[in-house]
N, C-alpha and C positions, 0 to 999 in steps of 0.2 A: 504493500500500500504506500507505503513512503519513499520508496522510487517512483512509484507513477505519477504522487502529486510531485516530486523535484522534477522527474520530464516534462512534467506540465508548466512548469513554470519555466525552464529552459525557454519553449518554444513563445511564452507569451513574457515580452519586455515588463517584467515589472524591475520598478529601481527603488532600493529604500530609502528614505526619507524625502523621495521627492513625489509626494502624493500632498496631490491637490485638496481644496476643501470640500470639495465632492465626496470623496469617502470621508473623512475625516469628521464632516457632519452629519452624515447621514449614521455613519456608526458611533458616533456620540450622545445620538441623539435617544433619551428615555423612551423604552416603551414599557407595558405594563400587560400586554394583552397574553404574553404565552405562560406568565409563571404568576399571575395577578400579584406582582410584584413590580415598582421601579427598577428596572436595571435598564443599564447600558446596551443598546442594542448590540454591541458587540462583545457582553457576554451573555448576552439570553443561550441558553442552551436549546431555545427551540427557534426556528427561523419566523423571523416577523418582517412581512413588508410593511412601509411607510408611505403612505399617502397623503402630502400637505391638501390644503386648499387653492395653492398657486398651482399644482398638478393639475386641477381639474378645471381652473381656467383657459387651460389651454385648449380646452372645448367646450363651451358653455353650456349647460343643461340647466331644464327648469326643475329637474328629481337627480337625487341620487340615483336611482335605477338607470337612466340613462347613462350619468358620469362613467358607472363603473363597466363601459366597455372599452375602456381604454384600458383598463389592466390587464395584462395578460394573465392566460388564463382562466379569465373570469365572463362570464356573456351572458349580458341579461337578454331570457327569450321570452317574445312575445308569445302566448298561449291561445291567443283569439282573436281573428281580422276584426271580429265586431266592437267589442269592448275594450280590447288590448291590456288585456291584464297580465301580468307578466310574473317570473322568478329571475333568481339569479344561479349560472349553472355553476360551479365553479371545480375544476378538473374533469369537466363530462357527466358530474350528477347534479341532479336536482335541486329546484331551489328548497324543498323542506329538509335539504340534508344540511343544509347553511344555518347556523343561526346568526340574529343581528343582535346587535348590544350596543345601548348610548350608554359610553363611560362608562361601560363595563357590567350594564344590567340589562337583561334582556329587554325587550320590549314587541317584535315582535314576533307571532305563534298562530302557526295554525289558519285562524283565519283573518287576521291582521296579515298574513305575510303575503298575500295576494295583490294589496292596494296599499300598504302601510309602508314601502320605502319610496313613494311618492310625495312625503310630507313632510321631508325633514330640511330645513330651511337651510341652503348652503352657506348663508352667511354668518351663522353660528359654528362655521366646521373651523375647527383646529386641524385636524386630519383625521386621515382612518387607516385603522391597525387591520393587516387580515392575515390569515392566517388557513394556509391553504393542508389539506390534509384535517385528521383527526382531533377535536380538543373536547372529546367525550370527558376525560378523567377532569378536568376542572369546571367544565361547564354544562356536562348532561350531555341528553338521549339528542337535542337537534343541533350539535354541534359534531356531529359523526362526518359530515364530509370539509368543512371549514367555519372560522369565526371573521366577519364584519363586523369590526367595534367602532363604533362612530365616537371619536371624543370632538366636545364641543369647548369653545374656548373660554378661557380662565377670564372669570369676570372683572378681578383686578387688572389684567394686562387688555383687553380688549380695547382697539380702537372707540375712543365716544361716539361715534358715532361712522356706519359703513352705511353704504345701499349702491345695489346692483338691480338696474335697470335694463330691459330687452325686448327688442320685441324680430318679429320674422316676416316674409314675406306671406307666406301660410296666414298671417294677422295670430299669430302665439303672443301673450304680453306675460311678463313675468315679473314680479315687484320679490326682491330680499334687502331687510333693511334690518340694521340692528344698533342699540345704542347703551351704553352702559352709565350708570351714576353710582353717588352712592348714598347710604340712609345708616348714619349710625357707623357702626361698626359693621356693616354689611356691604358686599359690592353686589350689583343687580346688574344685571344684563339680560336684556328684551328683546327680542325678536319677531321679526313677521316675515311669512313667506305668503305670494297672492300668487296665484297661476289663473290665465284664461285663456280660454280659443274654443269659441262661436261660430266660425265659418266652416259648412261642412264642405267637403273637398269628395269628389267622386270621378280621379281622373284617369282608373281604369275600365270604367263605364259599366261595372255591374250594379249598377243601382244602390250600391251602400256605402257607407262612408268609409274613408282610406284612413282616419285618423278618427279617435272617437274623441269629440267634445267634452270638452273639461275646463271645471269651472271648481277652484278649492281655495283654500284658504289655511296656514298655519299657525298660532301664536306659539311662543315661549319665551319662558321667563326660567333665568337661574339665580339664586341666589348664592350666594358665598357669605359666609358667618367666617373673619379675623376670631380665632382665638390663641390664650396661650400656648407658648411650646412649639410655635406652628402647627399644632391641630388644624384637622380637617374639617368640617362642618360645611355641605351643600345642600343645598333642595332645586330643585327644576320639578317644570310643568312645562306642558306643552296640550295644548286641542287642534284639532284635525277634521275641518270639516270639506268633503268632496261630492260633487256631485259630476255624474261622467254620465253620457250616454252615448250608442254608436247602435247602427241599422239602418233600415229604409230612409233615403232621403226625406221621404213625405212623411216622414214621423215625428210628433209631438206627443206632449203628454197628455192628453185627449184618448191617445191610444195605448197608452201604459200600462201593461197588463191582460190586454186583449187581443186579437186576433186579426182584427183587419190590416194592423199596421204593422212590420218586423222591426220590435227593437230592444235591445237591451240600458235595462235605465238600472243605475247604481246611486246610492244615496249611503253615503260614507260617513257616520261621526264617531269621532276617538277622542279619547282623552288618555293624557299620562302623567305619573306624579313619581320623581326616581328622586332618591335623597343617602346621602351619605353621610355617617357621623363615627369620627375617632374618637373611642371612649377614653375618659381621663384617669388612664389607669398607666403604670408603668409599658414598656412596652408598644409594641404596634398592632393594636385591636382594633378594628374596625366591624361595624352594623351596616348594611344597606341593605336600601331596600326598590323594589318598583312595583307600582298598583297602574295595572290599566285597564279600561274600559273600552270594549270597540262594539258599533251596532252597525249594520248593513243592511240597508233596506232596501232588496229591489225586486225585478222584473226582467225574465230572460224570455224575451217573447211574451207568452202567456202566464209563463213559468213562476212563481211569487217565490222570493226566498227573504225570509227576517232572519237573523241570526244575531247572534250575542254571545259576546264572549269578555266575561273578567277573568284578568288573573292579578292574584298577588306571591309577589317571589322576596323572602328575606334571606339573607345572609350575613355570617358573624365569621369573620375570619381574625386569626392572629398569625403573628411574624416574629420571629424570634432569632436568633444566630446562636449556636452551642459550638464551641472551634472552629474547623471547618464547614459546619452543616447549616445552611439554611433553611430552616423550618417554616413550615406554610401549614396549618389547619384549620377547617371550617365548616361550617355546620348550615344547611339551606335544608327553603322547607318553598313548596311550587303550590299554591292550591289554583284552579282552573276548575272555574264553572261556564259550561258551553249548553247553549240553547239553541235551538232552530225550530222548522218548520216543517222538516224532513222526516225518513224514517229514521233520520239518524239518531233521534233522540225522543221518540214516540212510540210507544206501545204499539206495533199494529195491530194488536188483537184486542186490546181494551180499549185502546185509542187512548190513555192516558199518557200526559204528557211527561217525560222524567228526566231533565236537563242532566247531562253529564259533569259530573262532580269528581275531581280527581283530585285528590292527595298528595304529594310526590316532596316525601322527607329523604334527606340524603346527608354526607358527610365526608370531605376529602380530607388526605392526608400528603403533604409533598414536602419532599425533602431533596435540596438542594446542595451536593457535596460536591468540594473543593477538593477534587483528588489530589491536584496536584499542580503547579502553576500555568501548566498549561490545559487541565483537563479536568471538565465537569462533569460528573453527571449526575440527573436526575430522575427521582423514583417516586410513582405518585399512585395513588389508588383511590379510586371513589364508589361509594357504594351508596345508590339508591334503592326503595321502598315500593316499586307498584302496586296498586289495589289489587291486579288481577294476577302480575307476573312476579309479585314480590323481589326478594331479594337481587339485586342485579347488581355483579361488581364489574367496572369499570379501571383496571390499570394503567398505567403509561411510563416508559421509559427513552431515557434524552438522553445522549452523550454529545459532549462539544468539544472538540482540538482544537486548540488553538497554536494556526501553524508560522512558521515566520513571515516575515511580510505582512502580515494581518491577513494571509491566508484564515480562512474557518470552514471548520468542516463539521456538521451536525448529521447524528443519525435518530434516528426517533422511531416509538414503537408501540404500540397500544392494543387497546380492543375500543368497539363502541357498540352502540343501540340505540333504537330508537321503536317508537309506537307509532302507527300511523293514523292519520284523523281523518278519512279518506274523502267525505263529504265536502271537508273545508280547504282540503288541498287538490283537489280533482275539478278542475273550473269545467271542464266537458260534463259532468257530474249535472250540472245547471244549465247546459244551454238545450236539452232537452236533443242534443246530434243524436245522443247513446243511451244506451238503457245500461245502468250501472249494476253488475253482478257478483256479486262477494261468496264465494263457493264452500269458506271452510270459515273458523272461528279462528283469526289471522294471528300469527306468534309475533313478537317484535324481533325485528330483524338485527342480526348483531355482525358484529365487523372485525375482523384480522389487520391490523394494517402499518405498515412501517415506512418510512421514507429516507432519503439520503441526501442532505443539501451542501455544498461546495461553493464559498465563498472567495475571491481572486482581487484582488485593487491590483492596478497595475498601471504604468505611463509614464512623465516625467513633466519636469518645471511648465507647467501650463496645458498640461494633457491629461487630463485625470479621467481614470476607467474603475467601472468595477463589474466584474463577469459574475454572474449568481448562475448553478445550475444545480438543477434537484430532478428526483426519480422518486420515484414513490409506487407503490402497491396496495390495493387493500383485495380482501377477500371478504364477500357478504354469503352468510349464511339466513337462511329465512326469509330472503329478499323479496316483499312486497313489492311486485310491479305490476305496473297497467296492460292488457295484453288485449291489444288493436285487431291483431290478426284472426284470433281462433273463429270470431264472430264479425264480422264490419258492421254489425249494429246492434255491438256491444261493447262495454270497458271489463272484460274479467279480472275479478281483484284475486288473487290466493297464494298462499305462501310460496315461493320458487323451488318446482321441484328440479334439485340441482346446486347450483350456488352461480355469484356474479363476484365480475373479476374489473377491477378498474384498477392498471397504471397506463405509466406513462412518464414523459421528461420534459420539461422546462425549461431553458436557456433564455436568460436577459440581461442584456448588454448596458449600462447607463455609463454617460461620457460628458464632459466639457470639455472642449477646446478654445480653451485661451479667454474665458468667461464668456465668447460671442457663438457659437454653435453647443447647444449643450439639448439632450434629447435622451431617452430610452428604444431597447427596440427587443421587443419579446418574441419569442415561438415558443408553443405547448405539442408535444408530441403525443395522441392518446390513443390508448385502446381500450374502450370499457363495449361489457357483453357480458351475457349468460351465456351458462353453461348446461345441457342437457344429457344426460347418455342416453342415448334412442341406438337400436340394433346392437348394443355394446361398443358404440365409438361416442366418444364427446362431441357434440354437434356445437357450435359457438354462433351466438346472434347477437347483432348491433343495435341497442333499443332506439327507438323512432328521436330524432331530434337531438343525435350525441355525433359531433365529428372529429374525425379522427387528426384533424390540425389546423391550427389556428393560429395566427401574427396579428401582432401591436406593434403601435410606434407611434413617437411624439418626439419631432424634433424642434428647436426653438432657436431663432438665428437672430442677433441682436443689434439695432443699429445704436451706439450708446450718445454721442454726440445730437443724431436726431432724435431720439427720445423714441424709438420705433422696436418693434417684435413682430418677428412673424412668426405661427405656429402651424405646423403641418402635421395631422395627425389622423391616425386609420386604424380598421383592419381588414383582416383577412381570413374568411373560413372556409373550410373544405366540406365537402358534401356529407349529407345526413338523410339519413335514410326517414320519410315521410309517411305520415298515417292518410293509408288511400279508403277510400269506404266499398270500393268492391272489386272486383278481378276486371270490371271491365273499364274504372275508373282513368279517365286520359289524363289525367294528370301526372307530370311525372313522380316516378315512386322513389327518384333521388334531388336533393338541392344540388346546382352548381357551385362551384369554387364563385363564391360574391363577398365583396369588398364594400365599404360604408369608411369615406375619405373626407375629411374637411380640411379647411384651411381659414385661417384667421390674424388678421393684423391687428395691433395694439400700439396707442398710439399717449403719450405720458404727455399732457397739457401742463401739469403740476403734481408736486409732490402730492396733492391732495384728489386729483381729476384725470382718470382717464378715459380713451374711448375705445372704443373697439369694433371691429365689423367681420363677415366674412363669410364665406359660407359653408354649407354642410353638405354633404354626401355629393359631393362633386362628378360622380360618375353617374349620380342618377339615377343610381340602382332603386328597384323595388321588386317583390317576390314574386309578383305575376309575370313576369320577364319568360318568356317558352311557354306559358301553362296558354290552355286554353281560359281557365278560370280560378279561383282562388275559392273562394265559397261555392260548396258543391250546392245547387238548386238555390242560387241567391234570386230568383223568380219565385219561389213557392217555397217561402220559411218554415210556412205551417204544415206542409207535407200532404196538402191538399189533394195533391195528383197522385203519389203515389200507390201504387198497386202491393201488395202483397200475396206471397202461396198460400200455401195450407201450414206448412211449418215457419212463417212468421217472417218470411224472409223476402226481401226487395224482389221482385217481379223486373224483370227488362219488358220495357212499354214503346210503344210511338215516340213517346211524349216522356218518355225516360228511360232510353237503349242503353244509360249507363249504369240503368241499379243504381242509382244513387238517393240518398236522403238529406235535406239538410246538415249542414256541417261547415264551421267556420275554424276548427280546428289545423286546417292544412298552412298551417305558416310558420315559418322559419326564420323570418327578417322582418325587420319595421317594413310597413307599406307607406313610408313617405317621403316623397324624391327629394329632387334638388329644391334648397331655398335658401335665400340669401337672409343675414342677422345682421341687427347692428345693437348696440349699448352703449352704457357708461359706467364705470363707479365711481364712489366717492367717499373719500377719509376723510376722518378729523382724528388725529391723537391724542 
């Protein structure tokens, strides 16, 4: 092993002590998200990317879900041409395999995570922590495939006042403002995020909207409590109200819920209250806590769905140092009450209604040893409580080298689990495409999984590089998936008989040269698939909507004299195998190699004013590009026409030779072309 990393560094110039402030700050810089500890990013033992706020300026978004497809790795997919409701994939799985955390506390689950990283106001980002792979042992059952931790900024140091202003050709208007004071012994820092866009847009002529209309709104508010000792003391709020609709042009709310008209209408309200407080005891004890509240009111078609969902999550953690050992223990308790309107939480024989009430006590353990001056590692175990599945433990193991040159090399190794909510994370579940099938009483799915990252800074006096490359593997036992095929008008749920296998490799490059060209540029190598033995060979399948590679880049070239930036930033994905609704459906049954490319100038008026313009997907792309259509029977939503056999199944008609039945599910990419942006923002310190 230690020759291959010296070969490696032979072929790649690095020179010691002549590294830029490019590494130098980036691995200086605190994070918290992999050992829920402050450390130095360059000795976390577990690999953490860092995501400023200037990062995502480099392509302007009215949501986080948007921003984060600049990361590599990571690809927020659209789940539905109608309503566009989306997750985030991150190494090729799903978005209920991600959990998100503001500052380090969940927030959202289940059925928040559908609509809920639409509302976090960019102008309160500090940055975001993420963390690709496993971080079941510290954070639970939806943190099995990576963690987004969104921190928002420190109420003492925050600009008095920012706002970022925008609007599009599209007519998109987007208001982020934030301002901080103080009261007392407290700093306060306010926030608002406004999003709108009213004009509906239909410019591949099937009669539905290419972008669903949205119309939200976000406040927050944090507080910060000075106390002695430098103690901690936080509270945040934040409310989230969204109203989205997408379908027939000629649709209003007149038709909301009925039949004449095809549309799906979402009415969104959230609330969150996340608080943090370090007790005045020797030592480093910490309580937090997050309570949220989400309601969804809408209409998918004809379709009505109410759903409700609180949860409140506490936790008490302590920190300790004993020699070389850093100590980590703490103690969470999850309760989650989910309602709907479904049979997901209804009696179907009594018809009695009995909201889902879950429990979920747990307790980690982690310990962080200093083997030796250049070698750490760490040993962590968590054991949660289910109602149904009881006891379930959770371990994880980290090792970190620290090689010369500031070489780092991490390996890492765990199990995970998870429960699945299937009503609340299955959005085809409600558009009424599929009739949804659950065949067996579902086990939670659990996870094998280890990864390998390799850390490189390399250049000289005015060249600074740093090469990150990581591998990973997991192995899923139990693996609940959605299965398109057996039925085309059906979603079969049941536990995988077999098991599912996701690696894969990651390589990205980040650079400055000479402080005027400085940029990232990623590629993800993947192979995820189930596993079957059929005739006694292992048969292997690509699930619908996972590609096997995919490129980032964001390069930024500076004019410093004129006060100008230009950003050019993209990607790039490989084809993905597509859910068709029947064997005679024309559609094609693979995506192309498609690319989503912008470009933007920025231009410094004053230290306090700039401006900026530019455009977005510059090649124009959109996912009806080869298809004959995108929504199968976008003529007849309600299924009016179609014919049926005797065993329940789509008939080929006149008037429907493709078997097909409504369905908005075939999309792979945003459907919304070229359009040009412009803004401003503006400081006070």
């Amino acid at each position: 092993m230690r020759g291959t990393l010296v070969a490696l560094v032979v072929f790649l110039p690095a020179a010691a002590g002549a590294q830029d402030t490019l590494f130098k700050s980036s691995m200086e810089e605190v994070v918290v998200s992999g050992t829920m500890k402050p450390v130095r990013r360059l000795e976390s033992p577990v690999a953490v990317e860092v995501y400023s706020a200037q990062f995502f300026r480099k392509n302007p978004a009215p949501s986080l879900f948007e921003s984060l497809q600049q990361v590599n790795g990571v690809r927020p997919q659209i789940n539905c041409s109608v309503c566009n409701t989306g997750d985030i994939h991150i190494n090729g799985l799903e978005g209920p395999y991600t959990m998100v955390t503001i500052d380090g506390m969940p927030i959202l689950s289940s059925l928040s995570s559908v609509y809920g990283l639409f509302g976090i106001p960019s102008q309160l980002l500090e940055k975001v922590e993420l963390i690709k792979g496993p971080a079941s042992g510290l954070y639970g059952s939806e943190a099995i495939g990576g963690l987004i931790n969104v921190i928002t900024r420190d109420p003492a140091k925050a600009p008095r006042f920012s706002m970022n202003l925008m609007s599009t050709s599209w007519s998109e208007h987007s208001l982020d403002a934030g301002a901080r004071f103080r009261l007392g012994k407290a700093s306060v820092l306010t926030g608002l995020h406004y999003f709108n866009y009213q004009t509906p847009q239909d410019r591949n002529g099937d009669g539905f909207t290419d972008v669903t209309l949205q119309h939200r709104v976000s406040l927050f508010q944090k507080w910060q409590l000075a106390r002695g000792a430098g103690r901690t003391a936080t509270l945040a709020a934040r409310y989230f109200y969204e109203d989205r609709w997408g379908g027939e042009l000629g649709w209003s709310r007149k038709y909301r819920g009925g039949k004449e008209v095809y549309g799906e209408s979402i009415y969104t309200s959230r609330w969150e209250l996340i608080g943090r407080y370090q007790l005045p005891v020797a030592g480093q004890w910490h309580f937090a806590f997050s309570a949220t509240g989400h309601h969804q009111d809408a209409a998918y078609g004809s379709m009505p769905f109410d759903g409700d969902q609180r949860i409140l999550y506490g936790q008490l953690t302590g920190a300790w140092a004993a020699g070389k050992h850093g100590l980590l223990a703490g103690a969470v308790t999850r309760h989650t009450v989910y309602d709907d309107n479904s049979t997901a939480t209804r009696d179907t024989l009594s018809g009695v209604n009995r909201p889902e009430k879950t429990l979920l006590p747990g307790l980690f353990v982690q310990d962080e040893w200093k083997l030796a001056a250049k070698h750490t590692v760490l040993l962590g175990l968590r054991w949660d409580h289910h109602p149904l599945h009881r006891s379930i433990f959770t371990p994880r193991a980290a090792w970190k080298w620290l090689l010369p040159r500031q070489q780092v090399l991490r390996l890492n190794a765990g199990t995970g689990f998870r429960v699945v909510s299937i009503f609340t994370e299955e959005h085809a579940a409600l558009t009424g495409a599929r009739t949804v099938e659950i065949r067996e009483a579902l086990k939670p799915e659990t996870s094998y999984n280890g990864s390998l990252n390799y850390t490189l800074p390399f250049g000289r006096a005015g060249r600074a590089f740093t090469l990150d490359v990581s591998a990973w593997y997991t192995y899923f036992y139990n693996r609940i998936q959605p299965d398109y095929d057996s039925d085309p008008n059906k979603i079969i749920y049941a536990n995988l008989d077999g098991h599912a296998e996701s690696r894969g490799i990651s390589m990205a490059l980040e650079g400055n040269w000479r402080n005027r060209l400085r940029g990232n540029i990623g590629v993800t190598l993947q192979d995820v698939a189930t596993v079957r033995a059929r005739n006694g060979k292992a048969e292997r399948e690509r699930p619908v909507l996972t590609e096997r590679f995919s490129g980032t880049w964001s390069l930024t070239y500076s004019f410093p004299m004129a006060g100008l930036s230009i950003d050019y930033t993209g990607n790039v994905y490989g084809p993905m195998r597509l859910p068709l609704i029947s064997d005679l459906d024309p559609r094609k049954p693979y995506s192309p190699v498609w690319s989503i490319q912008n470009l933007q100038v920025t231009k410094w008026l004053s230290k306090k004013v700039e401006v900026y313009g530019g455009v977005k997907n510059l090649l124009n792309w959109t996912p009806d590009r080869g298809n004959p259509f995108l929504i199968a029977r976008a003529h007849d939503p309600f299924d009016k026409n179609v014919q049926y056999d005797a065993g329940g199944q789509v008939k080929a008609t006149a008037e429907n030779p493709y078997k097909l039945t409504f369905d908005p599910a075939y999309v792979y990419a945003p459907n919304q072309g070229r359009r040009v942006f412009a803004g401003v923002r503006l400081k006070w310190d």
